[in-house]
C-alpha positions in Angstrom: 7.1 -19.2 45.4 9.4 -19.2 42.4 7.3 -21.0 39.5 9.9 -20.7 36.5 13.4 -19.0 35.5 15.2 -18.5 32.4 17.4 -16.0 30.5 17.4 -14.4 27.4 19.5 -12.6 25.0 18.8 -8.7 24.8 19.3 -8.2 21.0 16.6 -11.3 19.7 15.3 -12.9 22.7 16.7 -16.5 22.5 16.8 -18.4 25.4 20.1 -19.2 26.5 18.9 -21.3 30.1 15.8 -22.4 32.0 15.0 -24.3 34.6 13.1 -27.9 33.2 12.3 -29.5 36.7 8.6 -28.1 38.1 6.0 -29.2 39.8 3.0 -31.2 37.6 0.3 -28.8 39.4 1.8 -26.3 38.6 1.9 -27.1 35.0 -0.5 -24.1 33.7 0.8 -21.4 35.8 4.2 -22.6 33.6 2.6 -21.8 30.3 1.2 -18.5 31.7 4.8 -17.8 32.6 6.4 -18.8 29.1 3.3 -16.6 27.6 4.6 -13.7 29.6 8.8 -14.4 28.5 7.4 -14.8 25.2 6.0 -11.1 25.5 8.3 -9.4 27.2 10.8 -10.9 25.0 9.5 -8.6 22.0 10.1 -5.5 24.5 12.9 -5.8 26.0 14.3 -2.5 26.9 11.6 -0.2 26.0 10.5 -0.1 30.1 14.0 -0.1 31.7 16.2 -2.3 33.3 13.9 -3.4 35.9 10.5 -4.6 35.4 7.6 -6.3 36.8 4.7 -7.6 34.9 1.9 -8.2 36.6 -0.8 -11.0 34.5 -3.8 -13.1 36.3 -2.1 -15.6 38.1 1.6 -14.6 37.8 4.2 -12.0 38.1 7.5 -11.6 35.6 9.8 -9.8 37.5 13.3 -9.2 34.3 16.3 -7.5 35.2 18.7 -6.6 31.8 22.4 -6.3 31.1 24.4 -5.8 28.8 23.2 -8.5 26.7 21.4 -10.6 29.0 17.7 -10.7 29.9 17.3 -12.8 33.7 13.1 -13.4 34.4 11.4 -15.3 36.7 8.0 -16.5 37.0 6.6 -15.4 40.6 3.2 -16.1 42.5 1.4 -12.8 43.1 2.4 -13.2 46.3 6.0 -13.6 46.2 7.5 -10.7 47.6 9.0 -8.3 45.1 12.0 -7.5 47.0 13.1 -11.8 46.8 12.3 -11.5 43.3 14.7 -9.7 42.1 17.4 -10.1 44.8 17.3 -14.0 43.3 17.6 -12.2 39.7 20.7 -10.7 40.9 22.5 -14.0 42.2 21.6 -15.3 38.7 23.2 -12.2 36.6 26.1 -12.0 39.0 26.8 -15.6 38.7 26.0 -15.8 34.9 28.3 -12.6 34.3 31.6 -15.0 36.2 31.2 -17.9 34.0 30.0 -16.3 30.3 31.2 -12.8 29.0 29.1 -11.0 26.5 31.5 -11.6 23.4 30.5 -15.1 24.2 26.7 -14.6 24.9 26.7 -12.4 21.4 28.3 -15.5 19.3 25.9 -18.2 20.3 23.7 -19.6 17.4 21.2 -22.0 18.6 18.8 -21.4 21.7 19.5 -22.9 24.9 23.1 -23.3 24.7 24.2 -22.5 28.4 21.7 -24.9 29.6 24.5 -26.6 32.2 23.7 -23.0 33.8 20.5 -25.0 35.0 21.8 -26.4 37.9 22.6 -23.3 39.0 19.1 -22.3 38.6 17.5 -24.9 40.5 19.9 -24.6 43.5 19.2 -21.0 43.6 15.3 -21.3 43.4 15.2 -24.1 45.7 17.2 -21.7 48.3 14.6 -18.7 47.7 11.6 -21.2 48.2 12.8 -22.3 51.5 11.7 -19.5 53.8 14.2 -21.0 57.0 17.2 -20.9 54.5 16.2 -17.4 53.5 16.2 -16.0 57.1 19.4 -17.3 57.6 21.5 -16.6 54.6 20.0 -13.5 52.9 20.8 -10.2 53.8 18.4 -7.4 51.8 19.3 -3.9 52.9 21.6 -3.8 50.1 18.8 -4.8 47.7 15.9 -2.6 49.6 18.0 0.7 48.9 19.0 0.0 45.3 15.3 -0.6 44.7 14.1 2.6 46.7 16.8 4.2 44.4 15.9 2.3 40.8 12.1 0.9 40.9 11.2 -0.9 38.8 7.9 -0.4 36.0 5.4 -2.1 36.5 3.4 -2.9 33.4 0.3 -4.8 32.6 -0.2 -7.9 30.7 -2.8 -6.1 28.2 0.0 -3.9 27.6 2.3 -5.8 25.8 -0.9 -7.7 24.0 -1.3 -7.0 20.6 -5.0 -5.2 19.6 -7.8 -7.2 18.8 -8.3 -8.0 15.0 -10.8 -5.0 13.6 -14.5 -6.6 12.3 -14.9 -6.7 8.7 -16.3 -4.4 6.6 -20.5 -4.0 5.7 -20.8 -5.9 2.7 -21.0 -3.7 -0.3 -24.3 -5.5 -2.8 -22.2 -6.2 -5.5 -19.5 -8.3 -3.8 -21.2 -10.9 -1.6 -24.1 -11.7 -1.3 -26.7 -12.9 1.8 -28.4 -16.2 1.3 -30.4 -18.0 3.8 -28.5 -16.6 6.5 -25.2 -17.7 5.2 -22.6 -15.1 3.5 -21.7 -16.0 -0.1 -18.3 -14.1 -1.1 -18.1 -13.4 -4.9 -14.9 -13.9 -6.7 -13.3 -11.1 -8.2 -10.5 -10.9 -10.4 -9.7 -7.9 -12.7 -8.5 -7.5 -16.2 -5.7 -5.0 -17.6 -8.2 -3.0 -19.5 -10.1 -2.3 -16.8 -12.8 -5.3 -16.9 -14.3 -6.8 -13.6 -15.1 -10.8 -13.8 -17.8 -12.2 -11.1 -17.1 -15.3 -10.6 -15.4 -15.8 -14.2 -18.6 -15.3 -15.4 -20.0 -12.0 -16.4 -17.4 -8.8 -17.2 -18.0 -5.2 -16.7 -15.9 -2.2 -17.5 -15.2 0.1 -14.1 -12.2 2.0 -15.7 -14.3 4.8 -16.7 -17.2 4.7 -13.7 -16.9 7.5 -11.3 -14.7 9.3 -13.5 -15.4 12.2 -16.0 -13.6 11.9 -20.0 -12.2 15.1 -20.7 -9.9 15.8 -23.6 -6.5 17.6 -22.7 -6.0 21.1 -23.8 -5.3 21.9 -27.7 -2.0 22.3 -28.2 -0.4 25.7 -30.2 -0.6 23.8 -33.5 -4.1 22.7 -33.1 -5.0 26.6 -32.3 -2.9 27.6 -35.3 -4.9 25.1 -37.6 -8.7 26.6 -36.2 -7.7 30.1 -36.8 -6.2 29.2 -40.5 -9.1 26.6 -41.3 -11.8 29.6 -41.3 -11.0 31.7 -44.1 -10.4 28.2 -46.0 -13.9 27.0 -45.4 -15.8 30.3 -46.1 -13.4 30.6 -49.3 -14.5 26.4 -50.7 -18.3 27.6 -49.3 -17.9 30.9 -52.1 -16.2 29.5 -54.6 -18.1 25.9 -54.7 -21.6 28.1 -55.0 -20.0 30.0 -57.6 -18.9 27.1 -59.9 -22.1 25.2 -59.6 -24.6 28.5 -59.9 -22.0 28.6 -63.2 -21.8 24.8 -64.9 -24.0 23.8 -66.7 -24.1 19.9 -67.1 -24.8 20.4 -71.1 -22.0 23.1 -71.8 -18.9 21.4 -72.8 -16.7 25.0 -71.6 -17.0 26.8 -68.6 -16.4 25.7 -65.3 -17.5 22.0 -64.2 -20.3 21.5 -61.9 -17.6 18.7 -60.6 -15.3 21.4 -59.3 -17.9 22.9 -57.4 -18.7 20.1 -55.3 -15.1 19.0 -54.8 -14.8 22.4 -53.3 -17.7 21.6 -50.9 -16.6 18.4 -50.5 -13.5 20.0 -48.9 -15.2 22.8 -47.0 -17.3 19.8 -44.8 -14.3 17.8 -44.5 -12.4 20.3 -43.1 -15.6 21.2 -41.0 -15.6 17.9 -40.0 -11.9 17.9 -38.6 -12.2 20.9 -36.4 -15.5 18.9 -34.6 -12.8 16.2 -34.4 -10.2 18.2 -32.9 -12.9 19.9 -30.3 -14.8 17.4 -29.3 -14.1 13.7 -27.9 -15.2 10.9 -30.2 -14.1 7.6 -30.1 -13.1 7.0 -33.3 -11.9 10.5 -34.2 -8.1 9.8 -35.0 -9.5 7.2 -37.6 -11.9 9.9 -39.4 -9.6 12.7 -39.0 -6.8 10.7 -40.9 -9.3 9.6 -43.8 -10.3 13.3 -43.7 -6.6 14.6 -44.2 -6.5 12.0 -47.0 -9.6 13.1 -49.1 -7.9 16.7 -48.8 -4.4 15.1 -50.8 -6.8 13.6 -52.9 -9.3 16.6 -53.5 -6.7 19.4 -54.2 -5.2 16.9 -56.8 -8.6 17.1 -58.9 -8.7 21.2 -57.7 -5.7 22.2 -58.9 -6.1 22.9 -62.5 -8.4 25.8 -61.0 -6.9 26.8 -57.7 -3.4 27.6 -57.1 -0.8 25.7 -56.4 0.5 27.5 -53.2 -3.1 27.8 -52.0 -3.3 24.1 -52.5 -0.1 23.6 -50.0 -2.2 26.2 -47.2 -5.3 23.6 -47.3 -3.0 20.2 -47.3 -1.0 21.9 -44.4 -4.4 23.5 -42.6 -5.8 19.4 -42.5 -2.5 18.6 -41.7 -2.4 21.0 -38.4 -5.8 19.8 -37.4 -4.4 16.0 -38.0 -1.8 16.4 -35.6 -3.6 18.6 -32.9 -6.0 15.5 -32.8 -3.4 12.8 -32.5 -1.8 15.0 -29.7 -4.8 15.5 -27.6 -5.7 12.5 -25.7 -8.4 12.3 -23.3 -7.7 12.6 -19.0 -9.3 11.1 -16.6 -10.9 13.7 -14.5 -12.7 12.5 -10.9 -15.6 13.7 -10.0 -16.2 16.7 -7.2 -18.1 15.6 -4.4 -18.9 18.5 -2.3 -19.7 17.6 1.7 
């Protein structure tokens, strides 16, 4: 027998009419039925124009339009063939009294529900086997069906997948205590700082991942190759002037000048080490370093010249900027498999 009818529309699946008076024991197969619409509703047109859906202890049988969806809600053992010949009094009948400019304006559901009368005469006259025998003729329907079958589809079809089990708990995110599961707060901070539980902090933005600094840059080359005759020139010249000072000659060179010039060669020395390798306070000690060079050739310059002066201030300077300009990347780590 004929459980439950209704219509929807194609494009979002609002019911436009149903049928409201059923029998109380057949109140669950009802709710299977609606579970069905519900269902089908979501997929309309991806198996034709004809379908049957076959679930536990119903079928759907839908026939689509235009703009229309017609289903009813069948016993398993309603024969297919009445199914859908009373969908197509329903769509032949609906089609007379709405058109689809009208079924396409409407804005709240069930708004043809006057249409229900209709619906129960018909499904009263397809439940009454003697009034079948008598008015039905279904050659017409038998050929069109030989011709266009409809798909049949499975409920589990149109099911959606069941949720996927969590994840193996990792040992520093929850933890197992007397048979219950503990999950551990996270939150993370924009420098890279976890927080457990608001509590204790630890910095991930470097685990995992290798500190490499970026290539030099031209400049920074150009400032190495010019830095090496500077430093074997302060290293010669500061040995000189102290193997010639004497602290109790009061002319000659001053021991002074010899260790400003050594002064300058490990300062200098100390910039390229800045420049080549990663430290983290290397911007900081190169920039002091390129000061003490302004400040040394000041004292140096009553015994160096001046233009020589200008190579070593612009030599520290290169070697400044090559280290300002060559940040550290972050480089992953190779994992070979």
């Amino acid at each position: 027998m004929i459980v439950y009818a209704c219509l929807s529309r194609l494009t979002d699946g609002t019911p436009l009419s149903a049928t409201t008076d059923y029998a109380s024991d057949a109140d669950h197969k009802v709710r299977e039925g609606k579970r069905c619409v519900k269902l089908l509703s979501q997929h309309f047109g991806k198996f034709g124009m004809r379908v049957c859906l076959q679930a536990d202890e119903v079928t759907l049988h839908c026939v689509i339009d235009e703009c229309t969806a017609y289903m009813v809600v069948c016993e398993p053992t309603y024969p297919h063939i009445l199914a859908f010949s009373f969908l197509d009094e329903l769509k032949k009948e609906f089609n007379v009294l709405y058109t689809s400019s009208v079924v396409k304006s409407v804005r709240r559901p069930y708004a043809f529900i006057e249409f229900d009368s209709f619906l129960q005469k018909t499904r009263q006259k397809y439940n009454s086997s003697r009034a079948l025998a008598s008015r039905l003729n279904l050659a017409e329907m038998t050929t069109d069906l030989n011709l266009h079958p409809p798909s049949y589809i499975k409920l589990h079809q149109l099911e959606p997948p069941p949720p996927l089990p969590p994840p193996p708990l990792s040992g520093g995110l929850s933890s197992v205590t007397s048979g219950h599961i503990r999950n551990t707060s996270i939150t993370s901070t924009p420098n890279g700082a976890v927080q457990y539980n608001g509590a204790a902090t630890k910095d991930l933005s470097t685990v995992g991942v290798t500190l490499r600094l970026k290539p030099i840059p031209w400049y920074g080359w150009l400032g190495l190759v010019l830095v090496i005759p500077c430093v074997f020139l302060d290293f010669y010249r500061g040995a000189v002037a102290i193997s010639m000072s004497s602290l109790e000659e009061l002319d000659g060179p001053s021991p002074w000048h010899g260790i400003f010039f050594l002064t300058e060669m490990f300062i200098q020395t100390l910039q390229v080490y800045m420049l080549w390798k990663y430290n983290k306070f290397r911007k900081l000690a190169t920039l002091g370093c390129t000061c003490l060079v302004f400040i040394l050739n000041g004292f140096l310059l009553d015994v160096r010249e001046g233009w020589l002066c200008f190579v070593y201030i612009f030599v520290s300077l290169l070697l400044l900027v090559g280290t300002f300009r060559r940040p550290f990347e972050r480089k992953l780590p190779k994992f070979h498999v």
